[in-house]
C-alpha positions in Angstrom: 40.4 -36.0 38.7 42.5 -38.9 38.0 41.4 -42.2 36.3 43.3 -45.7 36.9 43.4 -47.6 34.0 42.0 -50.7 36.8 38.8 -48.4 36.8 38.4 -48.9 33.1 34.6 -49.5 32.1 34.8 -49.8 28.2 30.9 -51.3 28.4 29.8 -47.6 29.7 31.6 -46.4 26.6 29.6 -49.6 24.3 26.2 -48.7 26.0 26.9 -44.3 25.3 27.5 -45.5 21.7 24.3 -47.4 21.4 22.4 -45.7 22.6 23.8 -42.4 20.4 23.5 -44.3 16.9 19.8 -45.7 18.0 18.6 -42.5 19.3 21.0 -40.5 15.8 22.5 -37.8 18.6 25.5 -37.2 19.6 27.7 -39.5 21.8 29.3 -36.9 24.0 25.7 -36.2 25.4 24.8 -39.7 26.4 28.1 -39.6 28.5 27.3 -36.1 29.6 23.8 -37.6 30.8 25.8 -40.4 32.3 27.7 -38.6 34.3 25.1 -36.2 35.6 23.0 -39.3 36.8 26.0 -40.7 38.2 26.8 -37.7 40.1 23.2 -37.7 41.0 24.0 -40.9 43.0 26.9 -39.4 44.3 24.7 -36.7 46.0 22.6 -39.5 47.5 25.4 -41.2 49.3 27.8 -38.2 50.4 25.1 -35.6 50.7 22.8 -33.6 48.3 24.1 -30.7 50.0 27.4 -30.8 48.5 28.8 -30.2 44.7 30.0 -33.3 43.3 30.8 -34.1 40.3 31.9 -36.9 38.5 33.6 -37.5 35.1 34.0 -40.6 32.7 37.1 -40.9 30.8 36.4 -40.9 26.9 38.9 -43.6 26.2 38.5 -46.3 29.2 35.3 -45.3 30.4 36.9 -45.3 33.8 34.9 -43.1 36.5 35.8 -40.5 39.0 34.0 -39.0 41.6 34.6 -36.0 43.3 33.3 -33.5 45.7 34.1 -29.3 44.3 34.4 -26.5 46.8 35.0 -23.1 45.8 36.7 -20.8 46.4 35.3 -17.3 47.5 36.1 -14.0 49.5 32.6 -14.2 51.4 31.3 -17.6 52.1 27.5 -17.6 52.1 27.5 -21.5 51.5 29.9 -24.1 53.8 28.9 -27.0 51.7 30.3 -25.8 48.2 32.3 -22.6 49.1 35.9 -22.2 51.4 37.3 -18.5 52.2 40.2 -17.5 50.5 42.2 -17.6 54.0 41.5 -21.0 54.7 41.6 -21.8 51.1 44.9 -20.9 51.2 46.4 -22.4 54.7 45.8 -25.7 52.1 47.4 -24.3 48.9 49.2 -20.5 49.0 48.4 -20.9 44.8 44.8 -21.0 45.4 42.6 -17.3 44.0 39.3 -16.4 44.3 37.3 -18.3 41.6 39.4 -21.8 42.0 38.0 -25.1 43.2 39.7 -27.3 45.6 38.7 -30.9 44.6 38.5 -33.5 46.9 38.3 -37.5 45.5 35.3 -39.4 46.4 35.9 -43.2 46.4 34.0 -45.2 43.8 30.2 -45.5 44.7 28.4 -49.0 44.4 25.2 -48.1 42.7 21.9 -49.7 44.2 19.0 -50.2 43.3 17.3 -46.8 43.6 20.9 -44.8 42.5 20.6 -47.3 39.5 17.1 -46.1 38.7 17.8 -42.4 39.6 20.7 -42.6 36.9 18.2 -44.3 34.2 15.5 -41.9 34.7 18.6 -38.9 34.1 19.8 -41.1 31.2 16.8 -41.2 29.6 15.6 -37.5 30.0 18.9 -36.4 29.0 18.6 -38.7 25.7 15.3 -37.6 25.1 15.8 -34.0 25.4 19.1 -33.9 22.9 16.9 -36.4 20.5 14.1 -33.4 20.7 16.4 -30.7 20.0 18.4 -32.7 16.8 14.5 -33.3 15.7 13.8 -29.2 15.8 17.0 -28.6 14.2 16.3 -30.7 11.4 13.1 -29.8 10.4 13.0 -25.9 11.7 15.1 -25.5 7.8 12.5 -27.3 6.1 9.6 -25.4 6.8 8.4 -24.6 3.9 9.4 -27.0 1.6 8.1 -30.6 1.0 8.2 -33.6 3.3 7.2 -37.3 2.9 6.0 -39.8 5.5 3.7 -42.4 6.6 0.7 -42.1 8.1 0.8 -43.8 12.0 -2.2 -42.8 13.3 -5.4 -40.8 12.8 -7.1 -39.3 15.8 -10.7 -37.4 16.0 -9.6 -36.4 12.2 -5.9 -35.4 12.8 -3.3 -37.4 10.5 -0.3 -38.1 12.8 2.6 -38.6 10.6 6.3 -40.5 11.1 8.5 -38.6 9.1 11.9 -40.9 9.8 13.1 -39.0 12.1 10.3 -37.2 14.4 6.0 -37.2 14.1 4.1 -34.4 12.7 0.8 -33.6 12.8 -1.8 -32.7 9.4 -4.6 -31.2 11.2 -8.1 -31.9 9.9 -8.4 -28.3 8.7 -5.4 -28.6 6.8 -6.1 -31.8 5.2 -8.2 -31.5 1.4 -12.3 -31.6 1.9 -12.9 -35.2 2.0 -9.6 -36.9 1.8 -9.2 -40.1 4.3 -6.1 -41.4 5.6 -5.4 -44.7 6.8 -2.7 -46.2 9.2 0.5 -47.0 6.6 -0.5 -44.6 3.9 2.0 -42.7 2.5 1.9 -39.0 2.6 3.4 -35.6 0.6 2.9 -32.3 2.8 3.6 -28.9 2.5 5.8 -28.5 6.3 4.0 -25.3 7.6 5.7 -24.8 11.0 7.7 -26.0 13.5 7.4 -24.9 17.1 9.7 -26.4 20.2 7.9 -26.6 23.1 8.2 -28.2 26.3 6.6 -31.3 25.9 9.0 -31.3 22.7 9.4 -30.0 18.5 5.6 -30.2 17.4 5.9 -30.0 13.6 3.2 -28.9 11.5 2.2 -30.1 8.2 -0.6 -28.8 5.4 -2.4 -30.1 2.3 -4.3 -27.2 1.7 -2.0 -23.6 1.8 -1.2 -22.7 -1.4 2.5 -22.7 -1.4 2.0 -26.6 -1.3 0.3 -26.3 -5.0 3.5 -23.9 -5.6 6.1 -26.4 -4.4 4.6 -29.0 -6.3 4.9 -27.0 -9.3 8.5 -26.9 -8.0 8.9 -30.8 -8.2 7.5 -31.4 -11.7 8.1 -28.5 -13.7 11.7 -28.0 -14.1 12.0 -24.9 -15.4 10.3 -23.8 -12.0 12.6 -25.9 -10.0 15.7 -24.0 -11.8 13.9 -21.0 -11.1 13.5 -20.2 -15.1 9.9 -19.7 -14.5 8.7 -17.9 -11.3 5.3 -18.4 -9.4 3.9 -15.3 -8.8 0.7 -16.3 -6.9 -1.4 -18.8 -5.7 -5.4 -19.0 -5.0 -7.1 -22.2 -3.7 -10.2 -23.0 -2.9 -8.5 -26.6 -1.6 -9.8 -29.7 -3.5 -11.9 -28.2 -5.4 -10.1 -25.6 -7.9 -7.1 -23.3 -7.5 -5.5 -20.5 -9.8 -1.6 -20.3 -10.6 -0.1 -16.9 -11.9 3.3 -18.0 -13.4 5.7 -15.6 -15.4 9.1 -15.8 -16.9 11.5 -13.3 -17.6 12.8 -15.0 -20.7 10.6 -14.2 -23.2 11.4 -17.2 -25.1 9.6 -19.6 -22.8 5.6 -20.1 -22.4 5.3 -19.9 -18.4 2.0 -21.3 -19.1 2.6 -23.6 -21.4 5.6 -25.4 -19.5 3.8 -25.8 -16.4 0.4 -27.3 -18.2 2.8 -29.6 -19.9 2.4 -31.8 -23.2 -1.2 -33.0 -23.3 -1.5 -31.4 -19.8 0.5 -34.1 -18.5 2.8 -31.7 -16.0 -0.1 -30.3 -15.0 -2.4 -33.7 -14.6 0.2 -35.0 -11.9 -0.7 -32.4 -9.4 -4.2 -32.4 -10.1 -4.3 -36.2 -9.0 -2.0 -35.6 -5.8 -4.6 -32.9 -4.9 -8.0 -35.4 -5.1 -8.8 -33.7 -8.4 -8.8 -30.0 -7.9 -8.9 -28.0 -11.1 -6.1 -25.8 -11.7 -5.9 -22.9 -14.1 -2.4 -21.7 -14.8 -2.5 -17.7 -15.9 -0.1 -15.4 -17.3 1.0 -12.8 -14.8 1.4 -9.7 -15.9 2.7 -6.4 -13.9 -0.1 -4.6 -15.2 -3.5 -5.0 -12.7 -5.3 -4.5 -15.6 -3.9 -6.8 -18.1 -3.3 -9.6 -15.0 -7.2 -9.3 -14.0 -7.7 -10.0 -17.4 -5.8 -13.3 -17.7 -6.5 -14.1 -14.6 -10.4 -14.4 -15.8 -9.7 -16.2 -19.0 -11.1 -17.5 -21.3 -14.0 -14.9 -20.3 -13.6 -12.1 -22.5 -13.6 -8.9 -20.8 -15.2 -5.9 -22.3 -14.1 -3.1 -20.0 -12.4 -3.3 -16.7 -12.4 0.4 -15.0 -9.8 0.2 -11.7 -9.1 2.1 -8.8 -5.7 2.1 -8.1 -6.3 3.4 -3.8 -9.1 1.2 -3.1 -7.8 -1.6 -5.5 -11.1 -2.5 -6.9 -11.6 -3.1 -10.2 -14.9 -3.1 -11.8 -14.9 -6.0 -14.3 -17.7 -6.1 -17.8 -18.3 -8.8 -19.5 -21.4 -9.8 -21.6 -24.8 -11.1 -20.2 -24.3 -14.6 -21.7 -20.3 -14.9 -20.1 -21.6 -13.3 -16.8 -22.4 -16.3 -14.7 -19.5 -18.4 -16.4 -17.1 -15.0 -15.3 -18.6 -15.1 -11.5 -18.6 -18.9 -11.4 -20.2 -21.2 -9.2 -21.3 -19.9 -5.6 -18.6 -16.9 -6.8 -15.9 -19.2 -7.0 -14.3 -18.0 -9.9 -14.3 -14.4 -9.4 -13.2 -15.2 -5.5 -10.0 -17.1 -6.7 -9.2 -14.3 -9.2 -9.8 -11.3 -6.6 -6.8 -14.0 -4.4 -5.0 -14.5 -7.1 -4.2 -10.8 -8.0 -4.6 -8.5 -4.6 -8.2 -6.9 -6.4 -11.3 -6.8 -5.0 -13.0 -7.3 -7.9 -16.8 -6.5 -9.1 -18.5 -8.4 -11.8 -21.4 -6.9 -14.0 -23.1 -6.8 -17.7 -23.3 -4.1 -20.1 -26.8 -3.5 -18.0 -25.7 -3.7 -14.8 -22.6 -1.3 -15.2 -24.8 1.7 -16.5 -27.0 1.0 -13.8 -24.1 1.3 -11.3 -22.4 4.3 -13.3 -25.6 6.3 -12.9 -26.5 5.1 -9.1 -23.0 6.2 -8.4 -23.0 9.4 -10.4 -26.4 10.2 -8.2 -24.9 9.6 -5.4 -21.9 12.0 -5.8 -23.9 14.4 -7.3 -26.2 14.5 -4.0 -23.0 14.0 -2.0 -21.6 17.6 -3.5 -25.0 19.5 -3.7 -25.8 18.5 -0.1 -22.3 19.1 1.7 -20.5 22.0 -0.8 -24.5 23.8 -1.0 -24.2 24.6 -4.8 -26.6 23.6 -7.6 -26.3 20.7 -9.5 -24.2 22.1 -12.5 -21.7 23.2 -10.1 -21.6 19.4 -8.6 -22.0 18.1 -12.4 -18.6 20.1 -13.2 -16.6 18.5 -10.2 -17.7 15.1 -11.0 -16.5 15.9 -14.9 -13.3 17.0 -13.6 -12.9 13.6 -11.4 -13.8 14.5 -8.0 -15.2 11.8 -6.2 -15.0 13.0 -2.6 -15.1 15.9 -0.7 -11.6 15.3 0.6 -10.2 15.7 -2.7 -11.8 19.2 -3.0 -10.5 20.1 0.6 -6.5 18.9 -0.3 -6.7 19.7 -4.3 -4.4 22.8 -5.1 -6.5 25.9 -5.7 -5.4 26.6 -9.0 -6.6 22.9 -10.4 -9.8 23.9 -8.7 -10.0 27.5 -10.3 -9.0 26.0 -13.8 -12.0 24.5 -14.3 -14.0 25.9 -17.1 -16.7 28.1 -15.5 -14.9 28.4 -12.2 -12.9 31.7 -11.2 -10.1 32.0 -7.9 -13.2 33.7 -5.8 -15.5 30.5 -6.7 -12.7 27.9 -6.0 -12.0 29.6 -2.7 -15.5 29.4 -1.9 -16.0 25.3 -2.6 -12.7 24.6 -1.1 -13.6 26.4 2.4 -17.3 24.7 1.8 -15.3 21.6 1.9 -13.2 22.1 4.7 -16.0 23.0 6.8 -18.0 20.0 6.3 -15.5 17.7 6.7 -14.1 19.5 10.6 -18.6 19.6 11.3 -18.2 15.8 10.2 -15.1 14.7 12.1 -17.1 17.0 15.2 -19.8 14.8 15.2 -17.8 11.4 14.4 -15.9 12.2 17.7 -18.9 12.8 19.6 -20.9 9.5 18.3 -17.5 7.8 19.7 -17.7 9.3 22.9 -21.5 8.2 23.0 -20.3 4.3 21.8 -17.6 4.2 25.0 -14.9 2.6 22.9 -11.7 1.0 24.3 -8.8 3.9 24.1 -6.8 0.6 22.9 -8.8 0.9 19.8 -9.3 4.4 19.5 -5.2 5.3 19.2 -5.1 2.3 16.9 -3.7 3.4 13.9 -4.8 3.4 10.6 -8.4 3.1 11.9 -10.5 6.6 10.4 -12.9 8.4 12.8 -15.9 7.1 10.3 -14.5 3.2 10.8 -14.6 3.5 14.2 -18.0 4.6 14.4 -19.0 1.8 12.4 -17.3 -0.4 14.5 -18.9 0.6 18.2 -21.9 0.6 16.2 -21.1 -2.7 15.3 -20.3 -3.7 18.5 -16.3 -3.8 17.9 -15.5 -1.7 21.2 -11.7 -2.9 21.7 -8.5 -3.9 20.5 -9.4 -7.3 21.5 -13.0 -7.2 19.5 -10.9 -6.1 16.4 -8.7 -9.2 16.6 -11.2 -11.6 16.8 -12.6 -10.6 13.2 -11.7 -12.0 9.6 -10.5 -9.8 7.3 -13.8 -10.3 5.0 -15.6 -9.3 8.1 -13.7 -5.9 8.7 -14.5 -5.0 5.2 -18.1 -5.6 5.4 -18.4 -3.0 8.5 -16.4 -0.6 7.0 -17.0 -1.1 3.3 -14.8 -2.4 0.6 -14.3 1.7 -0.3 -12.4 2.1 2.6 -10.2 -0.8 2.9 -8.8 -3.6 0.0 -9.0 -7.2 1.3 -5.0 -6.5 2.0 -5.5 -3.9 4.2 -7.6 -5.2 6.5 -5.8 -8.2 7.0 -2.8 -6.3 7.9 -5.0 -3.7 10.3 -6.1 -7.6 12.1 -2.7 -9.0 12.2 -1.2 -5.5 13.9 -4.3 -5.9 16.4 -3.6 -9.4 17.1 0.0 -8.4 17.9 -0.6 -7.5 21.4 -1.9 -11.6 22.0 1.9 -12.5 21.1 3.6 -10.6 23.2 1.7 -12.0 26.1 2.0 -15.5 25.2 6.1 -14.0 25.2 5.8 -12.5 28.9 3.6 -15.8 29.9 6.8 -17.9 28.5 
């Protein structure tokens, strides 16, 4: 297409500009947008049937209009498509895959072409402003971003961020904080997600990577990356834990981050509506980290178990409630803070529990192995705590044991292997009985015992699983058979299923 230089409209070229610097995207797709709505028109005058196009020059702004037929070897539309035989009665040249292009005089727009062209214009404009916004802030999720606060609806703080509006849900906001209209805000940008109706961008006040990129901002050691944040446990306005460590053993983690009279630390506390923050010394030690983490409670004995991660935790009857903290606040944060279920008790209470549990093991091997109790006392000496263990453990370990001989171990070990095939026998009948989902029954890392404490729970389905927390998984199947980890990541593998529909439904 050719453009006269009498056709020249600079002012489409003045408005494309405008309208690109108000709207901060690009100028070529204003005049892309242009010339879509304008081709648009075209369709209306010469016929929607055909395939015109039209085209503004970049340096006069002059238009041309013009109608594209291609060229095929089977023509299955007359409107858009010639033959290659008749094709070529115009033009020898002409090959399958060419266009012939025909000029359209210059259309006068109306009143409805106008408006067709606007609305184009307009959608076009708003669709490259969307995708410049999701750009943007897709690489800055996950750091921190400042805005002003431009409305507040049913509890949701709508925020204008410069460039594009995000939203702080109500359940991400701090307990009690308000927001008012023209308030300015600092948020931890949590996601952003491009849907049709355009980029929704999500902000939070209460994860706890925004405590750790606050850190970021005014310690800046952590900034520089001298000292690293290891961890982070909130309980949102209220009072949050920070494990910190640095490999140069020349600088106090702790110490840096509190500040000088607390005043690094002090900043944050007022940006989060006064939530008390404890800064601890990570260690790579469980032990030594569970520890710190509990300071300045003075631990008398901590006994772990490294497949469960529990830790049993003693302190003294007089640092006990202090150690637990309020409504198990304390002892929550610090079981968050370091991957550990962790258990509490006195002096008192951990005999108590020592002997309950001793019973119970005791009764556990007399019942299912049928030997005496010195026999079952002997195991439990050695450090056998289930019957699995005596199944799997090498014979010789089992026939070392003082008192023991090779015909004795055999015996307990083929004691053991029977109870536990009677037991998995009679698991896989009660699920039979409890009709669960095959869904949930091939889902794996799920144990014949957990699922029977699931039907029995009323958990019959991969969909049932999904729906629970991870706190509530644990409390059907005991905290002896999962850690607070692993049953978040047995929920989120269940709940993977509900993605890939949402995918298929997209």
């Amino acid at each position: 297409m050719e453009n006269n230089i009498e056709n020249a409209r600079p002012e489409l070229l003045q408005v494309a500009e405008l309208v690109a610097r108000e709207k901060g995207i690009d100028k070529n797709d204003v005049l892309e947008a242009m010339e879509l709505a304008i081709a648009r028109a075209g369709r209306s005058k010469y016929g929607p049937e055909y395939d015109v196009r039209a085209q503004i020059d970049r340096k006069t702004g002059a238009i041309a209009l013009a109608r594209y037929t291609e060229v095929v070897d089977e023509v299955e539309n007359e409107f858009t498509q010639i033959s290659l035989a008749d094709a070529q009665k115009k033009d020898a040249s002409l090959k399958v895959g060419d266009f012939i292009i025909d000029d359209l005089p210059p259309i006068d727009f109306g009143r409805i072409a106008a408006q067709t062209a606007k609305q184009v214009i307009v959608q076009k404009v708003r669709d490259a402003e969307r995708e410049r916004q999701f750009q943007e802030y897709k690489d800055k999720v996950g750091e921190i971003v400042h805005g002003t606060v431009k409305r507040v609806e049913v509890g949701n703080v709508f925020v204008d961020l410069g460039h594009a509006e995000a939203i702080l849900r109500r359940d991400e906001l701090i307990p009690n904080e308000v927001f008012r209209v023209g308030d300015r805000v600092r948020a931890y940008l949590l996601d952003v997600r491009n849907e049709t109706r355009g980029p929704q961008i999500f902000l939070t006040r209460s994860h706890p990577q925004f405590l750790a990129k606050l850190f970021a901002g005014e310690v800046p050691e952590v900034y520089d990356g001298i000292i690293e944040i290891k961890s982070v446990a909130r309980d949102p306005g209220s009072r949050a834990k920070v494990a910190v460590y640095s490999k140069d053993s020349s600088i106090d983690p702790r110490g840096a981050c509190i500040g000088m009279r607390g005043v690094r630390v002090q900043a944050i506390v007022t940006e989060l509506q006064g939530e008390k923050i404890d800064v601890v010394h990570w260690s790579p030690d469980p032990a030594t980290f569970i520890v710190n983490a509990l300071a300045p409670n003075e631990v008398l004995k901590i006994v772990l178990d490294e497949e469960s991660k529990n830790a049993e935790v003693v302190v003294s009857e007089e640092q006990l409630s202090q150690a637990i903290g309020r409504r198990g606040q304390n002892v929550r944060l610090t079981s968050q803070l370091t991957g550990w279920h962790i258990d509490i008790l006195n002096e008192e209470q951990e005999a108590e529990h020592r002997q309950a549990e001793e019973k119970g093991r005791l009764d556990l091997f007399m019942k299912a192995l049928d030997v005496d109790d010195m026999i079952a006392h002997l195991l439990i000496q050695e450090g056998f705590t289930k019957i699995e263990e005596i199944a799997l453990v090498n014979l010789d370990e089992l026939a070392s044991i003082e008192g023991f001989d090779e015909a004795l171990a055999t015996e307990l070990q083929n004691r053991a292997r029977a109870h536990l095939t009677e037991k998995e026998t009679q698991m896989s009948s009660e699920i039979e009985k409890l009709a669960l989902a095959d869904d949930l029954k091939s889902f794996d890392g799920l144990t014949s015992e957990m699922l029977v404490k699931l039907g029995q729970k009323g958990v019959k389905s991969l969909d049932d699983l999904a729906d629970l927390a991870g706190d509530e998984l644990i409390e059907i199947v005991g905290s002896d058979a999962l850690t607070a980890e692993q049953a978040n990541a047995l929920i989120m593998k269940a709940r993977e299923h509900w993605f890939d529909q949402e995918q298929v439904q997209k």
